[in-house]
C-alpha positions as CSV (number, residue, x, y, z in Angstrom):
1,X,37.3,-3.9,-32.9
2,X,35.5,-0.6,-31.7
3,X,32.9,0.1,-30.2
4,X,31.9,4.1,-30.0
5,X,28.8,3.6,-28.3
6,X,31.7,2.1,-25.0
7,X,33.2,5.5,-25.1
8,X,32.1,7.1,-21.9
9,X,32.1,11.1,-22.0
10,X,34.3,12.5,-19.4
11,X,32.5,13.6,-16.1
12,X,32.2,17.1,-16.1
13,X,34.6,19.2,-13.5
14,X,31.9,21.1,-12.0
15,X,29.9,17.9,-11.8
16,X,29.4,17.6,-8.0
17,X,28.6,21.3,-7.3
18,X,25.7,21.0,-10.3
19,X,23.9,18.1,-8.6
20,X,24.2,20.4,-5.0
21,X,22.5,22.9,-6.8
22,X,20.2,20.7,-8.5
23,X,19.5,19.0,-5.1
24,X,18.9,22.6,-2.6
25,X,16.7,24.0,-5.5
26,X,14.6,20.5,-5.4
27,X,14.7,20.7,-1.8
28,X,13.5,24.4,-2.1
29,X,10.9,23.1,-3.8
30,X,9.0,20.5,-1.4
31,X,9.7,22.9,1.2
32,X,7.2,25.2,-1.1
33,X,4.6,22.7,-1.1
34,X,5.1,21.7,2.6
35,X,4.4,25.6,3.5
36,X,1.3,25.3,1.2
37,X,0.0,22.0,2.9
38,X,0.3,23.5,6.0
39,X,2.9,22.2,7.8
40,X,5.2,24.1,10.1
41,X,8.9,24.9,9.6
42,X,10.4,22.2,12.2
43,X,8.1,19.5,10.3
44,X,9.1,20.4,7.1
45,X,12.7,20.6,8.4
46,X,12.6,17.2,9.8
47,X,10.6,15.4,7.2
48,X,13.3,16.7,4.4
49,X,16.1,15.9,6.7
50,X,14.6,12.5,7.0
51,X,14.1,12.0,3.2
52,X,17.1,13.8,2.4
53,X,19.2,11.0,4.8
54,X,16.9,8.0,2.9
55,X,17.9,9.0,-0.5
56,X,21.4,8.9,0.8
57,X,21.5,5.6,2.6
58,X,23.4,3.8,0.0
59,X,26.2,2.2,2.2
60,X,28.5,2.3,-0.2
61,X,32.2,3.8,1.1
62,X,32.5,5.7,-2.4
63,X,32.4,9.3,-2.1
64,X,30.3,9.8,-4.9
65,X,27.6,7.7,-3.5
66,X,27.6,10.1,-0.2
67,X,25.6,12.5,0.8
68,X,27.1,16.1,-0.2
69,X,28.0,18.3,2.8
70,X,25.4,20.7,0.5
71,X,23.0,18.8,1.7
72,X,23.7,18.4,5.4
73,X,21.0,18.7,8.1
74,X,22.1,22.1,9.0
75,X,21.9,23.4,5.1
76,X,18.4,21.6,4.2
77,X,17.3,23.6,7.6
78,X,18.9,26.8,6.0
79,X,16.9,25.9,3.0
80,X,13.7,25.2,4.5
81,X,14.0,28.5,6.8
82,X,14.8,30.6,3.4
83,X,11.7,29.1,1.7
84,X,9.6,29.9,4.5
85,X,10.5,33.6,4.7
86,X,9.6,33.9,1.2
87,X,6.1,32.7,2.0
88,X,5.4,30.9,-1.4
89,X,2.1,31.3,-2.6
């Protein structure tokens, strides 16, 4: 017997690079409202580093379940310094 809702839909190819892009423009993002709390471009750097690493943390050896090397400590500060030039209002 068949079941069509057990058919899984192919991942898509350009999967991973989507979810990076997804990810740095979310990360753009808080780095917006950090600039608009207040907060200065080291401490937004570290505290998105930080939660960046926590979302992350899954301890799983899967690649998929890894952090992207979009997202590295070095990009997210890349990110964060971008944002801040642009001085979001």
């Amino acid at each position: 017997m068949s079941f069509p809702w057990l058919v899984c839909t192919p991942p898509r190819p350009d999967g991973a690079e989507r979810r990076a892009e997804v990810a740095a423009a979310e990360l753009a993002s808080r780095a917006g409202v950090l600039y608009r709390l207040g907060f200065s471009q080291a401490d937004a750097t570290r505290r998105l580093t930080q939660a960046v690493a926590w979302e992350y943390d899954t301890g799983s050896p899967r690649p998929a379940y890894s952090r992207p090397a979009a997202l590295s400590d070095q990009a997210i500060a890349r990110i964060v310094a971008d944002t801040f030039a642009r001085r979001p209002a």
